[in-house]
C-alpha positions in Angstrom: -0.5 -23.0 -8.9 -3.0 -23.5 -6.1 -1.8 -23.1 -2.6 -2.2 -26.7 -1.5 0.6 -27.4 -4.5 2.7 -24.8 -3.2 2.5 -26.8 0.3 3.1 -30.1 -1.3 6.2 -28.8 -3.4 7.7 -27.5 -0.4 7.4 -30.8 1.9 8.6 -32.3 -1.5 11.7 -30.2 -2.2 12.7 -30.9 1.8 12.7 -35.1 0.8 14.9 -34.1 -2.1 17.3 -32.0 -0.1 17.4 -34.2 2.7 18.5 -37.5 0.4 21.0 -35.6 -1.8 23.7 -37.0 0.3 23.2 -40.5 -0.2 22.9 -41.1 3.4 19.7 -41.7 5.5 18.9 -38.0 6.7 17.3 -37.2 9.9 13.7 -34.9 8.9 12.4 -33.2 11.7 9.1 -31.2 11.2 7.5 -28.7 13.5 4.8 -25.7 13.1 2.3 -23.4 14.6 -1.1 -22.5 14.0 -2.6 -19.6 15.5 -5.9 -17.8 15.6 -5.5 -13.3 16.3 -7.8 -11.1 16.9 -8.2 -7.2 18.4 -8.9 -3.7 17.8 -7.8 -1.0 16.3 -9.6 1.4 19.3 -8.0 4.5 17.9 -5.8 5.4 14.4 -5.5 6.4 11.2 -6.5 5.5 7.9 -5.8 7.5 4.6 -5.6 10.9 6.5 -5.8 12.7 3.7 -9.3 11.5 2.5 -10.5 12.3 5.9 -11.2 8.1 6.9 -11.6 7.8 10.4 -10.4 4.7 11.8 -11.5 4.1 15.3 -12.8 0.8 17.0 -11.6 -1.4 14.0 -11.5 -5.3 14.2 -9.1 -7.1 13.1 -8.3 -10.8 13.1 -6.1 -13.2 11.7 -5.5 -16.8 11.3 -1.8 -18.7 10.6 -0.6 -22.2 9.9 2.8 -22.8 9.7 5.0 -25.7 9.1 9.0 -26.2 8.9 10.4 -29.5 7.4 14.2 -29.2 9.2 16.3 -31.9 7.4 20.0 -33.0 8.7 21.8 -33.9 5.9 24.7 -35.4 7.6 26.5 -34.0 10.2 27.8 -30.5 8.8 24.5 -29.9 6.0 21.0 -29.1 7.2 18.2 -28.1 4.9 14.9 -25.9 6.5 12.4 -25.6 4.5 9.0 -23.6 5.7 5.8 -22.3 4.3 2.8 -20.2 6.1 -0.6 -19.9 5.0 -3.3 -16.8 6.4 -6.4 -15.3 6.5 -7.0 -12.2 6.5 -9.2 -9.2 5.8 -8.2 -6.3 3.8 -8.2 -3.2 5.2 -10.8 -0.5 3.8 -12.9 2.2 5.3 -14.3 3.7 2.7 -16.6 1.3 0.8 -17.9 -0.9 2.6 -19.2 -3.4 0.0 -19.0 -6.9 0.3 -16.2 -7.9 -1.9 -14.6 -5.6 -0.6 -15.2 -6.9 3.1 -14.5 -10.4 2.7 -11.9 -13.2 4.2 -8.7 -13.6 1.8 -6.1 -16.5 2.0 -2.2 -16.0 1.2 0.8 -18.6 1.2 4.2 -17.9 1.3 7.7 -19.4 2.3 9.0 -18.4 5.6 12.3 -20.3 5.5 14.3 -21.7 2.9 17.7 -22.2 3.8 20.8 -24.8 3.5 23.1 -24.0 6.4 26.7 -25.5 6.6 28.9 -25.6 9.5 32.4 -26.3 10.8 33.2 -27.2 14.1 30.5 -27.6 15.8 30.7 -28.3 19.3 33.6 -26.7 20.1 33.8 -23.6 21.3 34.5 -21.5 17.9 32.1 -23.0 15.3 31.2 -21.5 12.1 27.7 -21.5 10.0 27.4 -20.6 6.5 23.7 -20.0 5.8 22.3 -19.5 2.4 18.9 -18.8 1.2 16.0 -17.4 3.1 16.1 -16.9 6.8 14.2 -15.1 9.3 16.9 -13.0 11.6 16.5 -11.7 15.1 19.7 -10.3 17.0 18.0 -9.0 20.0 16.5 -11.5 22.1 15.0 -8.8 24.6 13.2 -6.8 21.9 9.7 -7.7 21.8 7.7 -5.5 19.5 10.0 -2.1 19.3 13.6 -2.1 18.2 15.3 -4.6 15.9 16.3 -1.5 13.4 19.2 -3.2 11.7 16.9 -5.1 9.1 12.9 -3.6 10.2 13.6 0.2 8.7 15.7 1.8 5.6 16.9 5.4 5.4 16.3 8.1 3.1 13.3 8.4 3.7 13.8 6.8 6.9 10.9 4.3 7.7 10.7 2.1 10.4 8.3 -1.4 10.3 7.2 -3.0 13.4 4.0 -6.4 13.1 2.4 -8.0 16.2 4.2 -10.6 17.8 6.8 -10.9 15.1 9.6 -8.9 16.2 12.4 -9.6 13.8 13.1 -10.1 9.8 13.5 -12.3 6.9 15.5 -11.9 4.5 17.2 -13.4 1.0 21.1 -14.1 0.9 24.1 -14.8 2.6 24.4 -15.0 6.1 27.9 -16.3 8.1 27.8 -16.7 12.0 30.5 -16.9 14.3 30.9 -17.4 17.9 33.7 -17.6 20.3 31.9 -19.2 23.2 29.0 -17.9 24.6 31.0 -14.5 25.1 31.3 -13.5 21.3 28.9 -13.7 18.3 29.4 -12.4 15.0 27.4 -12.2 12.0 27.9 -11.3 8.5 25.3 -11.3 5.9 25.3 -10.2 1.9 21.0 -9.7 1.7 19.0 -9.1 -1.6 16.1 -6.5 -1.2 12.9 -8.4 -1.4 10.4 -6.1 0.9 10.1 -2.9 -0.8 11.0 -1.1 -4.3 13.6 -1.7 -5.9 13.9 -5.4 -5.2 16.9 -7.6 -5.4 19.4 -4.8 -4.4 22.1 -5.9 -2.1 23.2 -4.8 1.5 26.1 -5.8 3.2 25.4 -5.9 6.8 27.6 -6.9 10.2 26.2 -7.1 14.1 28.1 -8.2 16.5 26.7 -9.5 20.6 28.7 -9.6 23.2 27.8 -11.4 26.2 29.7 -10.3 30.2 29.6 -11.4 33.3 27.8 -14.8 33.0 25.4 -13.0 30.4 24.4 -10.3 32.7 25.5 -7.8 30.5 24.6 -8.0 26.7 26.0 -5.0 24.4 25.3 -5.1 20.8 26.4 -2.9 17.6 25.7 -3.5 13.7 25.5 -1.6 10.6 23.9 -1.9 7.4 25.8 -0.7 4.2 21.9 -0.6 2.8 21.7 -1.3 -0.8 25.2 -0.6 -1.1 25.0 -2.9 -4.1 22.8 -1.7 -6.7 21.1 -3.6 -9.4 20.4 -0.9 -11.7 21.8 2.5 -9.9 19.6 4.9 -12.1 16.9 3.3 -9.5 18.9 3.4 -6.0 20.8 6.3 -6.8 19.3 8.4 -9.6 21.3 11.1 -11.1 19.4 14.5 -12.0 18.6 14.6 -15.6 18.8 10.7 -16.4 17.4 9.8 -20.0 14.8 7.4 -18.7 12.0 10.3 -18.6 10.3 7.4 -15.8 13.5 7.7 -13.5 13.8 11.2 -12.9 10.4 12.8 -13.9 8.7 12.6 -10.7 12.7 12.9 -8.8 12.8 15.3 -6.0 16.2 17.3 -6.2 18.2 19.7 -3.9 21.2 22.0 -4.7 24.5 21.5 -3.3 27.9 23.2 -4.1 25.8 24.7 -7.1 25.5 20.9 -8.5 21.8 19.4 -8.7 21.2 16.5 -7.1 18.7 13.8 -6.5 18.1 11.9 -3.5 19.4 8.3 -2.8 17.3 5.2 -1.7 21.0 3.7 -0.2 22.3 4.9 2.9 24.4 3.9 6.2 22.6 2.4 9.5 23.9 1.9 12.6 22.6 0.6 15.9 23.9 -0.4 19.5 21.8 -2.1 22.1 22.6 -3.3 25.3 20.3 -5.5 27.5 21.1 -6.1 31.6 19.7 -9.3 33.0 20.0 -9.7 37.0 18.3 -13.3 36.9 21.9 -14.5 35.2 23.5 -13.9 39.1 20.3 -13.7 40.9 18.6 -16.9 40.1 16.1 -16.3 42.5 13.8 -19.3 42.1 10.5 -17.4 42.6 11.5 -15.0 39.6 11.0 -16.2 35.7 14.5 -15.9 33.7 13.4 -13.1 31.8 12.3 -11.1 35.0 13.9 -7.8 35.9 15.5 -7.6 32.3 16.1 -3.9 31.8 17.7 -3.0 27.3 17.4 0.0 25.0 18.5 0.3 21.5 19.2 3.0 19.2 19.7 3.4 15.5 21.1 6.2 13.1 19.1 6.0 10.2 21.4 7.3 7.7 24.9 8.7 8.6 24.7 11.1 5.8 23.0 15.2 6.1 21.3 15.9 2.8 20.2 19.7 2.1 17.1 20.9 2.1 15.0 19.9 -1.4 14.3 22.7 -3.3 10.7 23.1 -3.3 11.5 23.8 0.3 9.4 21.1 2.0 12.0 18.5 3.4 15.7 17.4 3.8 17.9 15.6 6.0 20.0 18.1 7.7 19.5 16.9 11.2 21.3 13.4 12.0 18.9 13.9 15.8 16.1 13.4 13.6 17.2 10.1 12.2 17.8 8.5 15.5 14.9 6.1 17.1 15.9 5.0 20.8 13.9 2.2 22.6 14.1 1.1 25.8 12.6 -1.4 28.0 11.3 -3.6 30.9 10.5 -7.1 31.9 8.0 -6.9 34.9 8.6 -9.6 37.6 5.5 -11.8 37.7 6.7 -14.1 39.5 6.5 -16.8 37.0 2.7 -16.5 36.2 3.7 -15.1 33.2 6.6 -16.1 30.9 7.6 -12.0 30.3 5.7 -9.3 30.2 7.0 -6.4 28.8 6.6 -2.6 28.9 8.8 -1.2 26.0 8.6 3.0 24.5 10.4 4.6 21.9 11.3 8.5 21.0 11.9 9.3 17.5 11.5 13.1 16.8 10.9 12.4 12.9 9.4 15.6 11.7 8.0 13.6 8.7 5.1 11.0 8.1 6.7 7.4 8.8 5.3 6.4 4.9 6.6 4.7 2.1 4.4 6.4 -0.1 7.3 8.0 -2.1 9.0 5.0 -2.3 6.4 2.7 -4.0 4.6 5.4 -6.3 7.7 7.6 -7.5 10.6 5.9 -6.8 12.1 8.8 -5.1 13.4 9.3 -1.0 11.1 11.9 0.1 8.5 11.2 3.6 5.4 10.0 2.4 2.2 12.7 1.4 4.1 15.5 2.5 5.6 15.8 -1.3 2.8 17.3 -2.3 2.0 19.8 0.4 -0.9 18.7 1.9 0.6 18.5 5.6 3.4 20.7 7.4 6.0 19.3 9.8 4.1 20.7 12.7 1.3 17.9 11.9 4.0 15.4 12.7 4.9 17.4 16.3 3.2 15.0 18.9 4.5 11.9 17.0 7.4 10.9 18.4 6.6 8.4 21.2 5.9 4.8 20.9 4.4 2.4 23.4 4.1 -1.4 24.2 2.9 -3.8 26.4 3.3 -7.1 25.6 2.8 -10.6 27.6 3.0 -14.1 26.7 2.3 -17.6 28.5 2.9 -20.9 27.6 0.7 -23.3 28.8 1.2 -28.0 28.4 4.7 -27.3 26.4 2.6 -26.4 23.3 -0.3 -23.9 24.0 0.9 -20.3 24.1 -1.2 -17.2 25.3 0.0 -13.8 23.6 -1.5 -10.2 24.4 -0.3 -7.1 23.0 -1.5 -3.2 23.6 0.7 -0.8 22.0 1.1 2.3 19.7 3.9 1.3 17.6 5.0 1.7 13.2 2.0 -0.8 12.3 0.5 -0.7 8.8 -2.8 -1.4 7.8 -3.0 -4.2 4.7 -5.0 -3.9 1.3 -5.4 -5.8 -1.5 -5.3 -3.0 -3.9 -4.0 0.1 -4.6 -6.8 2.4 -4.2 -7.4 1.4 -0.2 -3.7 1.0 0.6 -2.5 3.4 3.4 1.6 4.4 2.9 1.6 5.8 6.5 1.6 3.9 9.5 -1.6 3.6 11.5 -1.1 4.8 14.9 0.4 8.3 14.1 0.4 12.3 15.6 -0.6 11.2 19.1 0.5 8.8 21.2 -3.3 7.9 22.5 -3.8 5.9 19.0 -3.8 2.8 20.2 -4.5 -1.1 19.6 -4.4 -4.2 21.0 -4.5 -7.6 19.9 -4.6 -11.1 21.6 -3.1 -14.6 19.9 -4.1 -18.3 21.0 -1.3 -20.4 19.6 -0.5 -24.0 19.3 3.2 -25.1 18.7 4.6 -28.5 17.8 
């Protein structure tokens, strides 16, 4: 189906929703488009052909558009699809169909939400479908662990200017005023192999002192609910030569054992915000706003493998913590924030493993090509990141940061597993978006 069908079904399927009820429904529609560019002034690209991948351009272009839909008064319908262009990433032939524009359409939001009380101070959403998911408002490139990484191997995903998730499933929010909010969500693993798995996930926020105070905590029973468990949780010795051929396995209590893909996360946040009791009128809101978050990235120690070359014995190892800072600029900018993040990983951030064998082991270092003293120098993170909004509808977005980015390919062959901006902390890109909203 061409892409402009896909566009036309969506707008379509948003009319149909809206006029199941029999009742004239109120459509709203709103959407973005937005034009990227930057430079990838120092990284890495396919380390182990020897790429180098310094003083790379990169751009990007974005339309979207969201058809909201209010059924009647306890039914809404959102419906949203993005288009992009984009180049794919390769270094290392450099011919022209290799080097040229691409386009890609996909939904961003497809979602029927009902809800119970509304207006009072206790109501209750039931949202089904595919929503995007952000808990902490503060974060704006680092953090948001709960849905951006997985454990064993533990990975963690950030993208520019688009600090938060989507995700296919359940999702029930309560609130008890503005003090308490709760969500509960049943998701179905559509990112990364092997899809449609289920997680059960809660986070909670709770809000103090006039929303001075914010403290957060979450876990993520990930892919507690396995479709086919010979994939998520292999078992040495499986009759599916495919499923345990290329398994990496470990002894423990003399039994051997193969490496899950399912694991426990945690994560607890907190977030101060002075302007809540300030208001000092020559400060923006988000001014002075100090937060940090932290995750566990798998509860569980695993043994060292047998071949020697990795395990999980060390929980300090699985245990990112951000933290960060809104500048005051005195409301010539809307925030402008300075956020870092230590991680002492002692293994490549890749999901090479994941996607070529099935199996949780880091990335290239399976097949002993690199140490865990390559990986020394790579546990901070940096990010500065501003935004202004100009005319209610014209938004100016800059970002400079060493963060979990990954380069995109088209195929196989030029796709890097690892993320670009690895070993040291002076890899380094930045990137600046002109955006219209309506």
């Amino acid at each position: 189906m061409h892409r402009q069908g896909i566009a036309i079904l969506f707008v379509y399927m948003a009319a149909i929703c809206a006029g199941i009820s029999g009742e004239k429904a109120a459509i709203g529609i709103s959407g973005l488009s937005s034009f990227e560019f930057g430079q990838m002034v120092k990284g890495s690209y396919q380390i182990k052909r020897g790429l180098n991948n310094d003083h790379t351009w990169m751009s990007r272009m974005q339309a979207q558009a969201l058809v909201d839909a209010e059924v009647n008064e306890h039914v809404q319908v959102l419906i949203g699809l993005e288009g992009e262009l984009f180049g794919s990433f390769n270094r290392e032939y450099l011919f022209p169909l290799t080097n040229m524009v691409h386009t890609n359409a996909y939904p961003t939001q497809a979602e029927g939400i009902v809800s119970a009380w509304s207006g009072t101070s206790h109501p209750l959403a039931l949202h089904v479908g595919y929503f995007p998911y952000k808990y902490n408002e503060d974060a704006q490139n680092l953090g948001e662990y709960l849905l951006r990484s997985r454990p064993y191997p533990q990975i963690v995903i950030t993208e520019f200017d688009f600090a938060l998730a989507r995700r296919m499933g359940i999702w029930l929010n309560s609130s008890l005023g503005s003090m308490l909010e709760q969500d509960f969500m049943i998701v179905s693993a559509t990112d990364y192999f092997p899809i449609w798995d289920f997680s059960v996930v809660y986070n909670g926020n709770l809000n103090l002192l006039n929303k001075f105070l914010h403290i957060g905590a979450g876990v993520n029973f990930n892919r507690m609910l396995a479709v086919d468990n010979t994939w998520t949780n292999p078992r040495y010795g499986d009759s599916d030569p495919r499923r345990s051929g290329n398994k990496k396995f470990y002894i423990e209590n003399g039994d051997t054992l193969i490496y899950p893909l399912s694991g426990i996360q945690t994560i607890g946040r907190f977030g101060i915000h002075p302007q809540a009791l300030l208001k000092w009128n020559f400060l923006g809101e988000k001014d002075l706003k100090l937060y940090a978050e932290a995750a566990i990235l798998g509860l569980k120690n695993y043994p060292m493998s047998s071949d020697s070359l990795f395990g999980y014995e060390n929980i300090l190892d699985r245990i990112p913590i951000m933290f960060g800072f809104n500048f005051p600029t005195f409301k010539i900018l809307d925030v402008c924030a300075l956020e870092a993040e230590h991680w002492s990983n002692p293994y490549p951030n890749s999901l090479e493993d994941v996607l070529r064998w099935n199996q949780a082991s880091p990335g290239v270092i399976h097949n002993g090509r690199y140490t865990k003293s390559d990986y020394k120098n790579d546990g901070w993170k940096w990010s500065i990141y501003a935004r202004k909004m100009l005319l209610n509808s014209f938004h100016i977005i800059f970002q400079a940061a060493c963060d979990h980015s990954f380069t995109r390919s088209l195929t196989i062959e030029d796709q890097d597993f690892e993320e670009a901006y690895r070993k040291k902390p002076d890899q380094w890109y930045w990137m600046l978006k002109f955006m219209f909203t309506f």
